[in-house]
Each structure stands twice: as C-alpha cells, then as structure tokens.
N, C-alpha and C positions, 0 to 999 in steps of 0.2 A: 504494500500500500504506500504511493507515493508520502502520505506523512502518517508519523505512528499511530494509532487510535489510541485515544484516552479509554480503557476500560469503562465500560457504565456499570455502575452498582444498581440492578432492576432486580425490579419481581422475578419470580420465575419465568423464563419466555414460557416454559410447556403445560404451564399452567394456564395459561392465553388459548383455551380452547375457544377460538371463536369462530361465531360462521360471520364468514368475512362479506355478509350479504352488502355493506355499506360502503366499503372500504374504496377508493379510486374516486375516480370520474372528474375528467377536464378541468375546466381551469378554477372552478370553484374548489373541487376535489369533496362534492358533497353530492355524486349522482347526476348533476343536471348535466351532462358534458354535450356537447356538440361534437359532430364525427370530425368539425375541421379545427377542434381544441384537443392538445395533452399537455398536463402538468410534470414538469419532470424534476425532481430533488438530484441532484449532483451531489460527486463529495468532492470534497475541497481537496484535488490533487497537486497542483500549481504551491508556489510559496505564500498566495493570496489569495483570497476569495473575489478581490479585483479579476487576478490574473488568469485566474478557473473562467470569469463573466467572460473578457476578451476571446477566449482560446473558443467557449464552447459557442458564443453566440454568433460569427461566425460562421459557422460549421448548423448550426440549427435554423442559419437565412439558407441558408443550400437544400436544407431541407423541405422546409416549406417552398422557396420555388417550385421545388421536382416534386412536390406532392398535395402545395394548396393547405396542406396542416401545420397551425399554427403551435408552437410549444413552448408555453409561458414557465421559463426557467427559473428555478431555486435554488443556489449552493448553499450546502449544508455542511456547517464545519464535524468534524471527526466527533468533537466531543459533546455533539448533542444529536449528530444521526441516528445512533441505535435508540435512544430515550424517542425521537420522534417517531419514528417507524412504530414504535411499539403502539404509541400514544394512534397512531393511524390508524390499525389494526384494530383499537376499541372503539373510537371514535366515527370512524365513519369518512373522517375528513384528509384523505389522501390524498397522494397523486395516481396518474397511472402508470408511470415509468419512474423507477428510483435506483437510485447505485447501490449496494449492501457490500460492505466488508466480505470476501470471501469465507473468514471463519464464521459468519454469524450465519451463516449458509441454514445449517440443517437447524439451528434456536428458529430462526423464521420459518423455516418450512416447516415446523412441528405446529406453528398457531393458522395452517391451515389457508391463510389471507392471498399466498403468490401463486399467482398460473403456475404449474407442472409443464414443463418444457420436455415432451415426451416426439419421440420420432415426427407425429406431423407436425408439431408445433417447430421441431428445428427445422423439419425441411422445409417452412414457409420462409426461412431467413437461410437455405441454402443447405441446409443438411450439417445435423453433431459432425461428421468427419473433416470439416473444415478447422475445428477446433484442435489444438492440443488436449492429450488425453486426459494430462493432469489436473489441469485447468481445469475442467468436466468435473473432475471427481472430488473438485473444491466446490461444486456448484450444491451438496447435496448429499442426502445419505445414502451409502452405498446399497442399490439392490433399487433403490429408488427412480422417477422420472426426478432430473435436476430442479431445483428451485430457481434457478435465475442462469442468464447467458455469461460467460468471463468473457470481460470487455479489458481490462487490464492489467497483464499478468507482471507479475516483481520478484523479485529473491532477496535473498541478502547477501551481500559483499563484505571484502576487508576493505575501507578507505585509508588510506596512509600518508602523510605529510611526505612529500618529497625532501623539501629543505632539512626537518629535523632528523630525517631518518640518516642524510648525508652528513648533518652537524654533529651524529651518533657514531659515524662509523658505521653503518647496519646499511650493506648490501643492497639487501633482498626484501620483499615482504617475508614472513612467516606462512609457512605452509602446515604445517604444526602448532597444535598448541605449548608443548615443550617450548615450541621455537616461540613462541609469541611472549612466554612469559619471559623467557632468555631474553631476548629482542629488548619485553618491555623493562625491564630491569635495568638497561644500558638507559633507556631514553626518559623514565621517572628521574628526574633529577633537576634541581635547580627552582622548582614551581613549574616544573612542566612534568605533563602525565604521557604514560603510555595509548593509554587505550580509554576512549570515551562510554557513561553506559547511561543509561533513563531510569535511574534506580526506582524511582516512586511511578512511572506509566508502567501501569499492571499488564498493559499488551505488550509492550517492549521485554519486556520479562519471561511473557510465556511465552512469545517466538524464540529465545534464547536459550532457554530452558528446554523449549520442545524438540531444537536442534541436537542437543548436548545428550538431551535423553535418548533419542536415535542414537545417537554414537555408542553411547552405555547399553544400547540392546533393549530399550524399556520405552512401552508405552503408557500413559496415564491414563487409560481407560482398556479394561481384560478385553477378550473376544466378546462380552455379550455386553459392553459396552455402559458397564459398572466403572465406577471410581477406584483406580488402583495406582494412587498418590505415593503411598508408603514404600515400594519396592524398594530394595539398595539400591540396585540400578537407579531408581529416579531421583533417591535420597543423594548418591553421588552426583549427581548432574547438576543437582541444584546448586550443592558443595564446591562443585568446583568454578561455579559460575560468581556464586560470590566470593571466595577465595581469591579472587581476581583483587578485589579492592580491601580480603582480611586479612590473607597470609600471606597471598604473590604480592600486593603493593604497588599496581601498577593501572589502580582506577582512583581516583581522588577522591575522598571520605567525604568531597561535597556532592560529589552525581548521585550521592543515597539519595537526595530530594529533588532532582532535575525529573522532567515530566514534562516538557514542553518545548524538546529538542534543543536545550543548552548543550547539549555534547556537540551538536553541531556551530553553532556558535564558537565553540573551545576552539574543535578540530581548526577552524577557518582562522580564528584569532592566533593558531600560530601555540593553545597553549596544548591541547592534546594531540600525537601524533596518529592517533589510531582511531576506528568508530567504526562497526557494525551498522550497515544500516541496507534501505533499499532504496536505492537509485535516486542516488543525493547530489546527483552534476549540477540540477538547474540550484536548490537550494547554496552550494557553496560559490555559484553564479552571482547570485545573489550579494551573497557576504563578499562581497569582490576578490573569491579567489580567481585565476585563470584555469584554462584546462593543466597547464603545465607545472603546475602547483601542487597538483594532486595523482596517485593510482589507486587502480586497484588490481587486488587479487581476489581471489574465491576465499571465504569464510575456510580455518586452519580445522582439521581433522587430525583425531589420534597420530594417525602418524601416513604414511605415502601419502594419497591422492586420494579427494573426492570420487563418490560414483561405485564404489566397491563395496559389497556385501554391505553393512552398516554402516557406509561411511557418506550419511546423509549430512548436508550439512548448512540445510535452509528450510526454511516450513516453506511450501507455496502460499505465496503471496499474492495479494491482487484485489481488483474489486472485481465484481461478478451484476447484469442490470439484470433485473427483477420486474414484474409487472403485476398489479393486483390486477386479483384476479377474477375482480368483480366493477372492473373500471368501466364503463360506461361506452368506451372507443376501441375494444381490443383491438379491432383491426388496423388501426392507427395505431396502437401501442405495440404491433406489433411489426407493423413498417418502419418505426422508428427504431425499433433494436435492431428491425435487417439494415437500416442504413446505417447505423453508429457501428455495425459492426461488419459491414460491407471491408472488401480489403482496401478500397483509397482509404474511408474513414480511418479504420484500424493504423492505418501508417504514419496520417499525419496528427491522430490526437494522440499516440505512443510515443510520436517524435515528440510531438510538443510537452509533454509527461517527464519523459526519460524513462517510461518502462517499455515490456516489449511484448506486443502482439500475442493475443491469446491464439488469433487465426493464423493457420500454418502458412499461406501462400504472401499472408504478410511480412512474417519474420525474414522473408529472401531477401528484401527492401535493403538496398546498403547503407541506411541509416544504421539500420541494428548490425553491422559488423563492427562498427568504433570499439577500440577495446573492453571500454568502460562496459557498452551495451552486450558485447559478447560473454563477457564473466556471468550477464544476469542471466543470458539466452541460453551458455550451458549448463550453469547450474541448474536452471528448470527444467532441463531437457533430461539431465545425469544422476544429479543430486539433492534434489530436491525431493520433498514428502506432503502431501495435506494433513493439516493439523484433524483431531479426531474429528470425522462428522457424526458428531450424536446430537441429539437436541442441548444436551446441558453444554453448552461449549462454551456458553455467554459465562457461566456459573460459575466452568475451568478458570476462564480468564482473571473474575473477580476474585474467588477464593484462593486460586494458587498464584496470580501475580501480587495479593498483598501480601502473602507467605512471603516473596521473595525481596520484598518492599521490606517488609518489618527486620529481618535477616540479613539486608543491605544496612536498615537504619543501624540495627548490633553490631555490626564491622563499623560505620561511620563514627559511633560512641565508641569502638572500642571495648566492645564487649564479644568474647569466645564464641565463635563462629563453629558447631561440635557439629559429629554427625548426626548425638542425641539430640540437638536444640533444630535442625533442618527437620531431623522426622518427626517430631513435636510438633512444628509449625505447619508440616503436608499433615498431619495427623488431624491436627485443627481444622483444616481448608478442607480437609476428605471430610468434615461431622458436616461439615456447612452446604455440602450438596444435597440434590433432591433424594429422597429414600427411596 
C-alpha cells in the first residue's frame, strides 16, 4: 500500500452480519443513483490527498468522455477508510466503487455488503487471467469468488542511504539479516541510526512480523483458520523484530512512537540509513531527495536469496477496488473497474503511484523495469505471500500490532525484551480475538 494504514481499533467486522440491501448508489450514495452517476472513495496513494485529486481526476474526465458517466470523487485518507466503509455497510450511505486495503479483503467480505467477483463478473472486465495470481488471492478467502478487483499491487523493499552507507565503509546492501544487523552496527553511531521502523502503526508491525514469521516457518492462524499467536516460531519472529531496537541497537528508542511515517522523514533527513517500506520513490521525491541518493534491495532473508522454500520475505501488498453490491448503477460500477483496470489505465496510475500492475500485460511496460520498480515486480512475482485471508484479519492487525507497539515501547524504556514477556503479550492479543 503506497502509504502505511493506521490500524483501526472497530467492532468486530464478522459480526456486521448485514444485508447490504442499502449500501451504494451514485452520487448521493443513498439508493437514488442515476445510471450516468458513480461515487467512488479512493485511498490516499500519492504523498497528498491534493496529489491523489490531480493524478485521478484526470484519468476519471477520460472516463466519462468514453462512456457519458459521471464519477463524483472522494479520497479517503488510510486512517479513517476502514472506520468509513464499515460505517457504509450499516448505514446505507455508500458509494458504488471504493478502494479497500488488500488485507481487509476477507473482514469485508465476511459482512456480506461487496459484489463476489466470480468468472462472469471478471470476464465483463476481461477475464481473472489477466490478473497476477497472487494478487487474486489477496482479493479474498481462499475457496471463495474474490471480494474486490487488485488494482495496485506493492511489496516491501530494503531502502538504503547511499551517502551514509559510503561515509560507513558498507559496500553493499545487506542480503541477510546477520548482515543487516552487522551493516547496522557500523552505521548507528554519532545520532545516526541504522534502520528506520513505525513502532506505534499497528499495520506496519504486522506486515513485518508476518514476513519474519514466514521465514520462522509459522503462520498466525492453524489450517482451520483459529488464532495460533503463541507458537515459538511466531514468539521468535516477533523477538527478533524488536530486538532490532532492544538488543541489536540499530533502531532508535524514538521510532517506538513514530506512526505517521517519521522513519521516512529520518531516512530523507540524512538521519536513518535504512527503512523497510513499499515503494517510497515519489514520497523521498518529495522530501527533496534525488533518484541518486537512494537504492534498493529486496527485504534481507535468513541467509542466500529470496524465493526458496520459506524464504518469503514481503506480505503482498496493495489495494484491491470493491463495488457494493447493492449500488444502484452496477453496470457503471462495473465499467469503471474494467476501465481503471484496462492495461493503458493500469500503467499510467502504477507509474504515477510507484507500484506495479496487478494486470500481467501491464507489468511488460518499461516503466516497471527501473530498478527500484523491478525489486517490487520480483518480489511479488518470487517472494512474496498474502497475509491470512480469514474474516478476523482487521482483529490480527489490532490485537497483535499493539502487542508489538507495547514491546517496542519496553525496549524504548529500557525495559527486558524476554521471550517470556513477547508470548505474554501474543498471549494477551490471542484472549482478545473473536471465540
């Protein structure tokens, strides 16, 4: 997801049994729609919710040319998308086309509210095989018809300061995590840090965590799709992720409370050399770095290479467009996904993004070979995994990224980081899910 989602702390999504008889319809978003109105909620991918307006209105006048329908636009920032959509879903007062977070995939499809995008439904926008498979299988729970189309897929990356890594003496990116903590160990020094982290955004947490736990062999939910928080496996991944800023020393005891992408800020200001993140070009743009200021590499593994047995080493990311599925204009709502996801569209709202094409005939585009784009293009291709699709996924996010928050804030005091006080705090986060 071009910027991190702030977890929301909600009700249960799967308790939102609702019949979504209200939900959608044009420009009111209260049923009365006209077939030549749709409302469409965006998420805030751009560094602004200006720069989202720019990029997509644009591209939504091409639209209405070529089809006479109008689409009265909404960007919605990360951290009150999911509270709104929910609030849609009871209310009545939607839109008919929305972006949804890729992991909040199967929480929404469990209340019932989004079209099922089953064989005919894709092949009115060209047929599922246009799509990457992975992509797909972020759309929704397995065995299922998908909840919504991936319209922009992401991964995560190593970003790494040029300058400091040469003012270090250090080569190379790390490909390793050995190597990362080695590396970050040379370049902590002085009031500069190694490696940047979003210790308090509880999503930033559990995509870091969910990487970590692939590597360790361990998922957070059994085969029958139970809470299984406590494993070592998981207990280590978590451990070793905060251990980053308890025991290695190479995240600064202030990222425990950063949550609104200060670590990018750092990275650009010259004071952290390292960051995790998903396709962070425009934003360090932004911050007036140059291309030649920064690289990347693929996110560091046990030990060789990405892509081999367990050596996962990014959740798929992305957002995926959604349509209720009781909007008032389907057929409009559902011209507008095959246009926004048409291959021209795909290439130029990915370029203008910095993510890369969910649609395969898009990714050929020699935009997406630029380095930077290639690290995101492989790893999704190689290395990459979907975070669990169960309904509780909104719950995962809440209950184990403030595990990992509280357990950041004990390394930032200065208080023992153990392996008993991590599976204490998954211990706590596994009582707090649905029964």
């Amino acid at each position: 997801m071009r910027r991190i989602r702030a977890a929301a702390a909600i009700a249960i999504v799967t308790s939102l049994t609702i019949a979504a008889t209200g939900c959608g319809g044009g420009e009111g978003g209260t049923g009365g729609a006209s077939p030549k109105t749709l409302t469409y909620w965006a998420s805030n991918q751009a560094p602004s919710v200006e720069a989202d307006k720019k990029i997509l209105t644009a591209e939504l006048k091409k639209f209405e040319k070529r089809t006479g329908i109008k689409v009265k636009l909404e960007v919605v920032p990360w951290s009150d998308l999911l509270t709104r959509i929910l609030a849609a879903t009871t209310s009545g007062q939607g839109p008919d086309v929305l972006n949804i977070g890729n992991t909040w995939s199967a929480s929404l499809q469990a209340t019932g509210a989004l079209l099922p995008w089953d064989d005919a439904a894709f092949d009115k926008i060209g047929g599922r095989d246009r799509f990457s498979e992975a992509a797909v299988a972020s759309a929704g729970v397995e065995g299922k018809d998908p909840a919504a189309v991936p319209l922009y897929s992401l991964s995560y990356a190593l970003y790494y300061n040029k300058r400091m890594f040469e003012d270090a003496g250090v080569e190379k990116p790390p490909a390793t995590w050995d190597e990362l903590v080695a590396t970050g160990k040379k370049l902590s020094k002085g009031g500069k840090w190694a490696l940047g982290a979003e210790g308090s955004n509880l999503s930033n947490n559990i995509h870091q965590i969910f990487a970590l736990g692939q590597q360790h062999g361990s998922d957070f939910f059994d085969a029958s799709g139970k809470p299984d928080f406590t494993s070592d496996a998981n207990v280590a991944a978590v451990k070793q992720y905060v251990d980053f800023m308890a025991k290695d020393k190479i995240i600064a005891p202030g990222n425990a409370e950063y949550a609104q992408n200060q670590s990018l800020q750092d990275f650009a200001r010259g004071k952290t050399a390292m960051v995790l993140w998903q396709a962070a070009a425009s934003t360090f743009a932004a911050h007036g770095m140059k291309p030649d200021d920064w690289g990347v590499a693929p996110v560091p593994v046990p030990s060789g290479a990405p892509g081999g047995g367990r050596q996962v080493n990014s959740m798929v990311a992305g957002i995926n467009m959604a349509v209720f599925k009781n909007s008032k204009n389907l057929d409009g709502a559902t011209e507008f996904v095959k246009f926004m996801t048409s291959d021209e569209e795909q290439k130029i709202l990915n370029d203008s993004y910095g993510s890369i094409p969910p649609v395969k005939a898009a990714q050929q585009d020699p935009a997406f070979a630029a380095p930077d784009r290639a690290v995101l293009r492989d790893t999704l291709a190689k290395s990459a995994a979907p975070l669990p699709q169960v309904p509780e996924e909104s719950q995962f996010e809440t209950a184990v990224g403030t595990a990992v928050k509280e357990l950041f804030a004990d390394a930032a005091a200065g208080r023992p980081v153990t392996t008993e006080s991590v599976r204490a705090r998954l211990s706590k986060a596994q009582q707090q899910m649905p029964k």
